[in-house]
N, C-alpha and C positions, 0 to 999 in steps of 0.2 A: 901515859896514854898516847897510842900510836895518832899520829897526824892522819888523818882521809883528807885525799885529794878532793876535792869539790870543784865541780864545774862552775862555773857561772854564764847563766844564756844572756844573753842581750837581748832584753822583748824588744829592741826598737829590730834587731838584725829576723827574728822570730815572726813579727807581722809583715816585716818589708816584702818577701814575695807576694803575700796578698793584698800588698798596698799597690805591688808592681801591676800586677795582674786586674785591679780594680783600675788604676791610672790606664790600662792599655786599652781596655772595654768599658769605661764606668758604666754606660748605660744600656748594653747587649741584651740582659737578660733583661730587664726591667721592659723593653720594647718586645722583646720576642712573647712576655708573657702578656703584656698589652696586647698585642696581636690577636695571641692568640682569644684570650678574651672577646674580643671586639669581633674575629669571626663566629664562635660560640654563642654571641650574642645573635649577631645577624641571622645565625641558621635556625636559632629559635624563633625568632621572629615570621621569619621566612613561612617555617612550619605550622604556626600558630593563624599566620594570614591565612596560609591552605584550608586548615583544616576549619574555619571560620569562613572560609568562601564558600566551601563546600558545604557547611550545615546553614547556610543561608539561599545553595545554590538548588536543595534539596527542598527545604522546608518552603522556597514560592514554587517549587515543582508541584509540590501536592497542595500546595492552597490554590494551583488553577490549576489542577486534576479535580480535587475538589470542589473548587469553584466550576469546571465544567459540568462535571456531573451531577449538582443541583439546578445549574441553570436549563432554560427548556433548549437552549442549542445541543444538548446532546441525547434531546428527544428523536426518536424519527420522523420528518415533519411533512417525508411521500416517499412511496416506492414507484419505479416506474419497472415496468418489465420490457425486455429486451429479446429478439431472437426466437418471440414464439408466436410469429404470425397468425397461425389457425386455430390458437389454444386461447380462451377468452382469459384477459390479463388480471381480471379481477378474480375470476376464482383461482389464478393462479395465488395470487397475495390471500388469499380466503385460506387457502388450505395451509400455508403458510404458517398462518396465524399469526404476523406478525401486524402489529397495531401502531398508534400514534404514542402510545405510552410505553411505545417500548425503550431500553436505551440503544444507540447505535451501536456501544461498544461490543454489546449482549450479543446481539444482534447477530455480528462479525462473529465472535467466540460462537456462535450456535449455528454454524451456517453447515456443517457438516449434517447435522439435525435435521434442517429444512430442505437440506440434497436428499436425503432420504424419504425423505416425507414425500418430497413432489415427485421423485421417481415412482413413488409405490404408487401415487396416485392415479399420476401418467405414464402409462408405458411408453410416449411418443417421446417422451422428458431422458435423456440421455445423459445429461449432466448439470449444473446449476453452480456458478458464480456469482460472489456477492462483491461489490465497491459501494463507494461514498462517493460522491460531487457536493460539493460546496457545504462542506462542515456535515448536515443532517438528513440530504437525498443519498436512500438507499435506492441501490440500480440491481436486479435481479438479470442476470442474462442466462438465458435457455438455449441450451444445445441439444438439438431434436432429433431423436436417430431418422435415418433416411427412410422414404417410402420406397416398396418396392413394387406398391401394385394400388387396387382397391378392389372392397367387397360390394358389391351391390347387396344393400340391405330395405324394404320397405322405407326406412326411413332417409333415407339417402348411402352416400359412398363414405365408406371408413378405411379410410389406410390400413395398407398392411405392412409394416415393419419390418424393417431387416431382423431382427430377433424372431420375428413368425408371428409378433402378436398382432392384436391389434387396437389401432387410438380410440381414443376416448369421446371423439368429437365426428361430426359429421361433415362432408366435405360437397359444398353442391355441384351440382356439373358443370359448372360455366369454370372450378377455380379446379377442375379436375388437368391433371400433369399425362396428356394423351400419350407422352412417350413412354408410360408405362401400362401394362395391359389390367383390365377390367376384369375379376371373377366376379363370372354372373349365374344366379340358379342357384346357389350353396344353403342345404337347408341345415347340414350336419359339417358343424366344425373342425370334424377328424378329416372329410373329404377334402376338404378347403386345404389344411396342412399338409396332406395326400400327394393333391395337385401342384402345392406351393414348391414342394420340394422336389417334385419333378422339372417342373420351370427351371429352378434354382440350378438346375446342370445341365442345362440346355445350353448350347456355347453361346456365347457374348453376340454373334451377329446372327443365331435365332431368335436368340432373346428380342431383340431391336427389332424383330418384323413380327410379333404376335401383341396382337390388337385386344385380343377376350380369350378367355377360356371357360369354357360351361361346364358348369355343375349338372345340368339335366340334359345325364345319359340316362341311356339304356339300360346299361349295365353298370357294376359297380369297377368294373376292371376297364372299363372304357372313358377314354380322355379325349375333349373336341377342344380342338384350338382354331379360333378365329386367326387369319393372318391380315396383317397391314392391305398387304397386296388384294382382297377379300377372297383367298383360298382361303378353304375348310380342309382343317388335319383330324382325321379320326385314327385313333390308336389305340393298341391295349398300353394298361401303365407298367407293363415288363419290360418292354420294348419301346416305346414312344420316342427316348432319349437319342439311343442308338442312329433307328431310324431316321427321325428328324435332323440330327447332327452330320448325317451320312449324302442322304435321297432329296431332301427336301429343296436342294436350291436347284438341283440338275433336271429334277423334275418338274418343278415351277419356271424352268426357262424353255422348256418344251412345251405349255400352255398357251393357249391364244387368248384364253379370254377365265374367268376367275373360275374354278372347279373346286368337284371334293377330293382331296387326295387321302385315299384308305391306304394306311400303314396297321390293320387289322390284321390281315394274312394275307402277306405279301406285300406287293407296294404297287399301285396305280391308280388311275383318275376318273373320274368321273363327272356326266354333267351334274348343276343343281335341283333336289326340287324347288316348290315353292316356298318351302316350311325353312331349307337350308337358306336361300337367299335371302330369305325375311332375316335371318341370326346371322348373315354375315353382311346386314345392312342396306342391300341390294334393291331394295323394293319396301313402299310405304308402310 
């Protein structure tokens, strides 16, 4: 039987590199995975505070949402209205309909609702903002389109509107805005808008010197304007515009004393009667 060579290892020579290598670093790994552990840890922790702050940061959010909106501070506890001097403030808040039991939040969230409402109701009502002052005063401010005239009506003066309509309220003479002219006589509201819109192209420094303009003509085609100055302009409504914008100041600076100026057919002056001077003020 042939002899086989046989090795023989030396286990001492066999673990000695990883005896070496344990002697050079005993504790490397044993710390790196400490390490790592110990941040592992931390970012759990970290994470665990977050998400615990935040379901505590939420849950007293809604318990004093909550708790607001059962208590009566987030009742409405007055409205004041703002902006709309000539329009009575309570049936502003009337038509509204907003109450003591309402909630503010509601309130707020439906405020587009109550713009609409108060314009339909008011045509002088041009726009409506809603705020809060101190927790439960609602403030209602009104933005009222501009007058550009008034009607004499039986019952007093009612603006007339830059839109052509007119307000809702009545306006006495003592609080009437003179720098705008008075329609006086208007039985038929198609003549009124007729007239209004003749005015309305009149240039900017005729406009500023007519005082009135009357409804009871003669004719249906015929236009009287009172002037500041207290000339009288009588015209057809084809022409009024033209004429007026053209004759009326060269003409009025050749006057001695206040006349009727006819822009009917053709253009010149004449004195008053009595019936004119009485409508352009002149006499008791």
């Amino acid at each position: 039987m042939a002899n086989k060579n046989i090795t023989r290892k030396n286990p001492k020579k066999e673990i000695s590199g990883w005896l070496d290598y344990q002697h050079k670093s005993p504790n490397g790994r044993k710390k790196k995975v400490s390490a790592s552990l110990k941040k592992l840890q931390a970012e759990r922790r970290r994470a665990l505070l977050t998400r615990l702050g935040l379901i505590i940061f939420v849950s007293l959010g809604f318990i004093l949402v909550l708790g607001y909106f059962i208590s009566p501070i987030s009742n409405v506890k007055s409205v004041r209205v703002l902006g709309a001097s000539e329009i009575n403030s309570n049936q502003i808040v009337k038509v509204t309909g907003i109450t003591a039991q309402d909630k503010v939040i509601s309130t707020l969230f439906n405020k587009n609702k109550y713009n609409d409402k108060l314009k339909k109701y008011f045509p002088e009502v041009k726009s409506v903002g809603f705020h809060v002052r101190s927790m439960n005063n609602l403030v209602i401010q009104i933005k009222q389109r501009p007058a550009i005239g008034y009607v004499h009506e039986k019952d007093g003066y009612r603006q007339i509107l830059s839109d052509g309509k007119l307000s809702t309220h009545y306006v006495s003479t003592s609080k009437i805005d003179h720098s705008k002219p008075i329609f006086e006589g208007y039985s038929s509201h198609y003549q009124l808008i007729e007239d209004l819109k003749i005015y309305s192209h009149l240039s900017e420094s005729i406009k500023n010197k007519v005082k009135m303009i009357d409804g009871n003509t003669e004719r249906s085609t015929q236009i009287i304007l009172v002037m500041k100055d207290n000339n009288i302009v009588i015209g057809n409504v084809s022409t009024i515009i033209d004429k007026m914008n053209k004759y009326y100041i060269p003409i009025k600076e050749q006057l001695k004393k206040p006349s009727v100026i006819d822009f009917e057919i053709g253009a010149f002056s004449r004195e008053m009667t009595d019936k004119e001077k009485k409508l352009a003020g002149l006499t008791g």
